[in-house]
N, C-alpha and C positions, 0 to 999 in steps of 0.2 A: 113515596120514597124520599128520605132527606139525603143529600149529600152536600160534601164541600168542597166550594166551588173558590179558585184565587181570584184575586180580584186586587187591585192598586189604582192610590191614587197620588197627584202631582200636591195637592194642596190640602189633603184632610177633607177636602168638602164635595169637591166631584169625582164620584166614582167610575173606574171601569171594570169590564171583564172582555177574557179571549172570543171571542166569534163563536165557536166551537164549544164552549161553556162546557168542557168536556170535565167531570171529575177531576178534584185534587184529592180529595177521600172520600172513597166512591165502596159500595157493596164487593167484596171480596172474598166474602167466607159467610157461611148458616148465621153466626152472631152477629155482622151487621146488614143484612144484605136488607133490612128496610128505614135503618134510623142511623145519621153518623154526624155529630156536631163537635165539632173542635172546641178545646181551650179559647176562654177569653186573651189568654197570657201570650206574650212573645215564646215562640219557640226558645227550646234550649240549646245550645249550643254544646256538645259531646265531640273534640276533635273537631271535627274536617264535616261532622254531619249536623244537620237542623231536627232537632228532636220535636214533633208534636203529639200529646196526648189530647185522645178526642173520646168521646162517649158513642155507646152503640145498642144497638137493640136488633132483634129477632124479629119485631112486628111492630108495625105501625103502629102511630100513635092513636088514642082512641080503637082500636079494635082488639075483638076477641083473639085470642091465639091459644091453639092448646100449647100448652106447659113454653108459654114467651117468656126471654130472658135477656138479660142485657151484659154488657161488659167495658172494659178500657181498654181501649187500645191504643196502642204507639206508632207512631209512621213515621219515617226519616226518609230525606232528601242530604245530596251533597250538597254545602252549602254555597249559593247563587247559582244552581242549575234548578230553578224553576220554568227557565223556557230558551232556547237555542236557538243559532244559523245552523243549519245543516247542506251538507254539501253531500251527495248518496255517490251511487256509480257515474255521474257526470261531476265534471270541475265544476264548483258554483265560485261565485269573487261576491266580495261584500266589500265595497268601498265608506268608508266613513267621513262625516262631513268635517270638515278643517276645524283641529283643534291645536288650540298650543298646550303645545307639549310641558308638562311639569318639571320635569327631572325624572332621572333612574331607570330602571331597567323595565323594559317592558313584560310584563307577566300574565298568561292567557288559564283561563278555565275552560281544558274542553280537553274534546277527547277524540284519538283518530279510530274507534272502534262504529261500523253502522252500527250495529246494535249494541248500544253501550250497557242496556238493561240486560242482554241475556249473555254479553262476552264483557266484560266491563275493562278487563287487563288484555285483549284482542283484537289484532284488529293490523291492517297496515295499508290502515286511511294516512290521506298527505295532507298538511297542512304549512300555508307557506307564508309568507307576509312580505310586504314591500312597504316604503317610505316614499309616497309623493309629496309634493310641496302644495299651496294651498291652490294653487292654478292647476292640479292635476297631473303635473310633471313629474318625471321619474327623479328622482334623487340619489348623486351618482356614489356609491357603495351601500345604498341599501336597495335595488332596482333592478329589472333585468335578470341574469343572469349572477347578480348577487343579493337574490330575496334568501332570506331567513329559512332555513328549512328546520317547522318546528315538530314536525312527523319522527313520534318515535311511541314506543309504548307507553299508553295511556295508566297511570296508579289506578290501585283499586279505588273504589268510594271513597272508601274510610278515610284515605291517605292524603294528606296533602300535597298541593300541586306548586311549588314556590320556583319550580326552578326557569330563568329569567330566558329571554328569545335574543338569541345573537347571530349577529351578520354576519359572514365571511370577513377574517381576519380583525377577528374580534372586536367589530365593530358592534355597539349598543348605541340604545334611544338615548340614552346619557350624555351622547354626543351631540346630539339636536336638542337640549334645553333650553324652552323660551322660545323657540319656532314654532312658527303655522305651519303644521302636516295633515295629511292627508292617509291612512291606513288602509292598504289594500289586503284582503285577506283571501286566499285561494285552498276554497276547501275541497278536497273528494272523500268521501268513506270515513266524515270527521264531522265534530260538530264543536261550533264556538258558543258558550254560555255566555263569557262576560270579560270583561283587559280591563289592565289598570297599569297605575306606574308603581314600582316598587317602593313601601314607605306610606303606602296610601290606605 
């Protein structure tokens, strides 16, 4: 059986893959369930989704099959949810190592549904965020009792997600530009794919 497997590298020259080497397009249906090779080409981009067409076959290569056939198929992902934090029925926290900060608004790719695959627009997972400083210190209006509460209904796939994470008394990351922070994220019933600064 061939499938496709993700895989990234830092430099072009050394490779890696997940642990897991679990399927990225993997047998799914009578037409590829023994051959599936991806495009040479970058994904397409359609909206908010990563478009790949890949090639597929019915029977292995080199063997007989009665009446073997093949086909094209299309696979999409939203785009930068190749792999997530997940935070399930317990609080999980992801602390991030000290960065300075760019400018703008802080903006999150994720989603507060556990199963984002079978309820995608469902779900009343928390997700919260706080601003430490680079010694791990709380920082006072983004901290405590005034973390960011960025839990609310997750868009579907297709949709894009732009809209920005603000503090209590509409305080933004726009305010700490050019500082070393420290990003706490506190997830339940939520998952974080990827943050950025807005502009970026």
């Amino acid at each position: 059986m061939i499938e496709v497997q993700p895989a990234w590298s830092y430099d072009g020259r050394q490779w890696h893959r997940p642990e897991k080497r679990s399927a990225f397009i993997g047998p799914a249906h009578p037409w590829n369930r023994s051959w599936n090779s991806c495009a040479n080409t970058a994904p397409i981009r359609e909206g908010n989704q990563l478009c790949f067409y890949f090639g597929a076959r019915s029977g292995a290569h080199g063997r007989e099959f009665p009446h073997p056939f093949g086909a094209i198929g299309l696979a999409s992902i939203t785009v930068d949810r190749f792999a997530a934090i997940r935070g399930d029925f317990k609080e999980g926290l992801l602390l991030t190592r000290p960065i300075s900060w760019p400018g703008g608004d802080l903006i999150l790719n994720s989603t507060n549904s556990r199963y984002p695959r079978a309820h995608p627009t469902s779900g009343s997972g928390k997700l919260m965020v706080e601003v430490r400083d680079e010694g791990n210190q709380p920082i006072a209006g983004f901290s405590g009792d005034q973390k960011a509460d960025h839990s609310f209904p997750s868009p579907a796939p297709w949709q894009k997600e732009d809209r920005p994470v603000q503090w209590p008394n509409g305080r933004s990351l726009k305010d700490l530009a050019g500082k070393r922070i420290r990003l706490a994220f506190f997830l339940q019933d939520s998952r974080l794919y990827s943050f950025r600064a807005s502009g970026t």
